[in-house]
C-alpha positions in Angstrom: -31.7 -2.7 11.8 -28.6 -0.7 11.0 -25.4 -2.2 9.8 -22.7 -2.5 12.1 -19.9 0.0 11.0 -16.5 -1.4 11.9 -13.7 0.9 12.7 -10.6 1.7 11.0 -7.3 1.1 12.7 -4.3 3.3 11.4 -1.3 0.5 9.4 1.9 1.3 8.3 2.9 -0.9 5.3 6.2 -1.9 3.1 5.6 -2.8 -0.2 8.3 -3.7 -3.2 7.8 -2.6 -6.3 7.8 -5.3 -9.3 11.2 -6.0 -10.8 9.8 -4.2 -14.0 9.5 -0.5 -13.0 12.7 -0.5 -10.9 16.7 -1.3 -11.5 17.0 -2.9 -8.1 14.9 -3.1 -4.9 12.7 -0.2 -4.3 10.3 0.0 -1.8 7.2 1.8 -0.6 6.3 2.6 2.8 2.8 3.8 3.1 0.3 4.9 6.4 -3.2 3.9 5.6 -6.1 3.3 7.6 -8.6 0.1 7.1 -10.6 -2.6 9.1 -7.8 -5.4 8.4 -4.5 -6.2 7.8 -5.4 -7.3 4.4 -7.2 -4.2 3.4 -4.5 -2.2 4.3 -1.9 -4.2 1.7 -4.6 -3.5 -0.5 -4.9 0.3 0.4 -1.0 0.4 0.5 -0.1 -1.0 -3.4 -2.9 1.1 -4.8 -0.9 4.1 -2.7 2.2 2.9 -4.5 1.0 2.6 -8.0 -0.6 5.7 -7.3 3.2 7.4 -6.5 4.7 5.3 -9.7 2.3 6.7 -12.0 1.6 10.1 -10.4 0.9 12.7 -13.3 0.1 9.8 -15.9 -3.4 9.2 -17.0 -4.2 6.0 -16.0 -7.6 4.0 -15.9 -8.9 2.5 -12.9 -8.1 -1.4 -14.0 -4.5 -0.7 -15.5 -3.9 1.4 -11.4 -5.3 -2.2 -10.0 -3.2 -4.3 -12.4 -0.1 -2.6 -11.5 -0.9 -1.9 -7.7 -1.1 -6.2 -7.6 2.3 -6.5 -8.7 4.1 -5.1 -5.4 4.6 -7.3 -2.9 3.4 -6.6 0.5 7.0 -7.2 3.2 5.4 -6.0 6.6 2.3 -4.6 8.2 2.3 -2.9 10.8 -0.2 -1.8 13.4 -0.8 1.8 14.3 1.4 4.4 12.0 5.2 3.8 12.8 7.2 6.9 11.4 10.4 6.4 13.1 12.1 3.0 11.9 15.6 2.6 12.5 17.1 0.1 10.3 20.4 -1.2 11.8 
């Protein structure tokens, strides 16, 4: 018996980055694709750590440390390019 592959839905998700690597509010808004909601915040801070620390050398622990510290805002279903913010 074969193991029953779930499929990967498309998320758009807004993340803040920790108070610590910014002056002020910053944010990230990332397209991922996962099999939950949850995976996709987790895809989504890893995406933004990855941007933070893009060019540095950094091991895989110290990428999952930081990529815990931004706090998920919004998930969305399906990838959402065009927000208008009014």
């Amino acid at each position: 018996m074969t193991a029953k592959r779930i499929k990967q839905k498309p998320y758009s998700v807004l993340v803040i980055y920790p108070d610590y690597v910014s002056d002020g509010p910053e944010t990230y808004y990332g397209f991922v694709r996962a099999e939950s909601p949850s995976e996709a915040a987790d895809k989504a801070q890893l995406q933004a750590a990855r941007a933070l620390r893009h060019g540095d050398e950094v091991d895989r622990d110290d990428l999952r440390e930081l990529a815990n510290d931004f706090k998920v805002e919004l998930i969305i279903r399906g990838h959402q390019r065009g927000l208008a913010w009014e």
